[in-house]
N, C-alpha and C positions, 0 to 999 in steps of 0.2 A: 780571731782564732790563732794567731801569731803568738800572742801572749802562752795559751793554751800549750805550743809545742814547745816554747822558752822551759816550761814550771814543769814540764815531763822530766825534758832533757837535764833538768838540773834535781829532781827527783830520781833518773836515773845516775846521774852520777852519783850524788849522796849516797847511795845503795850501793856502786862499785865499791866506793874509797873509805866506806862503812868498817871498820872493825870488827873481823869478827870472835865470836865466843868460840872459845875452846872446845874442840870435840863434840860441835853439832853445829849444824848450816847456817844457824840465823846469825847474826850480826847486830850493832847497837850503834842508833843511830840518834842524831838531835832531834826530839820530839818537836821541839821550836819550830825548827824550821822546817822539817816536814807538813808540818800542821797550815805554817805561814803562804807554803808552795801551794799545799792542795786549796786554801783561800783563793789563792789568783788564780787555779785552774778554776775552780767555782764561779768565780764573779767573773770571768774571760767568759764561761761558754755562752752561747749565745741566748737571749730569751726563747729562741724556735722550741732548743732543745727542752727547758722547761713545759711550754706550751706541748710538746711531741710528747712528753711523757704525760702530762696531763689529760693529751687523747688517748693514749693507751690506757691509762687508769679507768680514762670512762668507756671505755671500747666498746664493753657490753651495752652498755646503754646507749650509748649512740645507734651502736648494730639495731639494737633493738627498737628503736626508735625513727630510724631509717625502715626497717622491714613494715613497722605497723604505717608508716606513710606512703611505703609501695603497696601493701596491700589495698590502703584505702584508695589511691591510684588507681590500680585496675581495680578496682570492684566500681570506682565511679566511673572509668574507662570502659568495662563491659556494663554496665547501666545505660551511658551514650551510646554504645554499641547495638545495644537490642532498641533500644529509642530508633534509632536510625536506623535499623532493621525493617520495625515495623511501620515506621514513617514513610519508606521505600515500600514497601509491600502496602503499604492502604494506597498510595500516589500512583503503583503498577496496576492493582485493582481499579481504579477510578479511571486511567487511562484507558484498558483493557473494553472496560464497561463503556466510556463515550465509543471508545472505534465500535463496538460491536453495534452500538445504538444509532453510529453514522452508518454502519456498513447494512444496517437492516433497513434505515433510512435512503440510503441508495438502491438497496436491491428493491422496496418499496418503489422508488420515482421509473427504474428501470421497467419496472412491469406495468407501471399506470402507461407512463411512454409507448411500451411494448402494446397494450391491449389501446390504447389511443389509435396509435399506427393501422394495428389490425381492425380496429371498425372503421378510420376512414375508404381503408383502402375496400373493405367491406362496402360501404356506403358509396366506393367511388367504381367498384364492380357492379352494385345494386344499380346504378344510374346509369354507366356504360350500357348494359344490358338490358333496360327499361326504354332507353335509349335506339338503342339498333332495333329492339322489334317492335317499338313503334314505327321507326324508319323501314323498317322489312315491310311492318305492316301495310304502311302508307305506297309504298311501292309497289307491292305485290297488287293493294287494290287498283292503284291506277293501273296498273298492268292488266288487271281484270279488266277495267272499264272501259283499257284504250283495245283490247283483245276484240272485249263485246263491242264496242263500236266499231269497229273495223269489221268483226264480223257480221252485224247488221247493215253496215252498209254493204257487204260483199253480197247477201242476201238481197237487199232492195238492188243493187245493180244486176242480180244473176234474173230477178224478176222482173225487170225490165227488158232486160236484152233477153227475156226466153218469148217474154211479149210479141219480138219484132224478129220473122222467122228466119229473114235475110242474113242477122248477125248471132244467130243460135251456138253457134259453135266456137266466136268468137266471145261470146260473154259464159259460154262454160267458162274459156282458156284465162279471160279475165279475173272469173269469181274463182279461182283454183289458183291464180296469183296472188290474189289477195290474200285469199285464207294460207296460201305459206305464209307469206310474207309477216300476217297478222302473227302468225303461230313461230316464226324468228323475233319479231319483237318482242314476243310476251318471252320467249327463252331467255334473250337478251337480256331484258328488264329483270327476270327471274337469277339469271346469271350474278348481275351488277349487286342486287340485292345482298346474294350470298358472300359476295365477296366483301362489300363493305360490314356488311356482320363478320365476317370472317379476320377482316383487319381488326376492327373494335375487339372481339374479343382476345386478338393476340396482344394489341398492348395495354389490352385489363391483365394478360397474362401476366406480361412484364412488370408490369407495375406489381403485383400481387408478389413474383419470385425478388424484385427487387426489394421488396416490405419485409417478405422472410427471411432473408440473406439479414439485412437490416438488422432485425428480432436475434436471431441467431449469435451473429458477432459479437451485440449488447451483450446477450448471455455467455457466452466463451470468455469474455472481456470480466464479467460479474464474477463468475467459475474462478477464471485466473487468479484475481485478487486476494479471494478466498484462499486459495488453496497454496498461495505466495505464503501467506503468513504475516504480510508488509500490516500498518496502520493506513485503514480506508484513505488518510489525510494525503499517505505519499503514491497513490495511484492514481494516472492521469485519467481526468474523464472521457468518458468515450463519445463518440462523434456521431451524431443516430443520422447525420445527413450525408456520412461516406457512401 
């Protein structure tokens, strides 16, 4: 580029020290060496310059050749775009679809669970209570039978001692202790009864309210899930033996 400002400056000078024509601006100069100077500006500038003018010449066509390679760009660029749209939406469907098929699968195993619970505890009520009144039953008869035997014996002793007239008065006082006594035991036995049915069926109670309770939670537990919005995968399972 050095060359390039040498062939100016000695192009400008020539043009100073130029002669000029009479009675108008221009001036007469050595064709030679004007010609010789702009040669070495020529072959001084650098090939870029060439090259630079060479893109400008093809400007338009480059422009235009760059625009049809951005367009084909994005149109293959929104082509991927809806590709992986719908690749994501059939993989959110598909996911959507298993939780909904675990989640109905679960609420499924929660209610076999749930109606399992309910008829043991059913069948363990049914046998509690088949239970104690056979025990009432058994009780209560022997209560009968130790009643009635007490009471026939109070009878065979009240007819004996009415037999013998010396001790009349003492075998009323005898057969009228007995028969209390007889009729305290039978309460007794009558009492003890009630109350051993009476415990049996309070911890069939318990047991029963503690099944419900159970049942209950699983579902609030089922509910919550649901109503969360989470994928069945990220809910912990619930514990049916809290």
């Amino acid at each position: 580029m050095y060359k390039v400002f040498e062939a100016l400056d000695e192009l400008v000078t020539i043009l100073e020290e130029a002669r000029g024509v009479p009675m108008t601006s221009s001036c007469v100069v050595p064709r030679g060496d004007i010609l010789e100077l702009l040669d070495e500006v020529r072959d001084a500038l650098p090939a870029e310059v060439d090259d630079a003018q060479d893109v400008l010449d093809r400007k338009d066509e480059i422009v235009g050749k760059a625009e049809h390679e951005a367009e084909q760009t994005i149109s293959k660029a929104n082509l991927e775009a809806e590709k992986s749209v719908a690749d994501a939406r059939a993989e959110a469907e598909r996911i959507v679809a298993e939780a909904g098929a675990h989640a109905d699968r679960l609420v499924a195993d929660a209610e076999g669970q749930a109606d399992r619970t309910v008829a043991a505890g059913q069948a363990k009520y049914d046998e509690l209570v088949s239970r104690s009144q056979s025990e009432a039953e058994r009780m209560i008869q022997a209560g009968r039978e130790s009643y009635e035997r007490s009471v026939e014996d109070g009878r065979m002793e009240q007819a004996r001692l009415v037999s013998q007239t010396e001790v009349v008065q003492a075998a009323h006082a005898e057969s009228a202790r007995i028969l209390d006594a007889t009729a305290d035991e039978a309460a007794r036995q009558r009492g003890e009864c009630d109350e051993y049915v009476d415990s049996k069926l309070a911890e069939f109670g318990d047991l029963l309210t503690h099944t419900l309770r159970t049942v209950d939670k699983g579902r609030a537990h089922l509910r919550g899930g649901a109503l969360s919005g989470l994928p069945a995968a990220n809910v912990a399972p619930f514990d049916y033996q809290a």
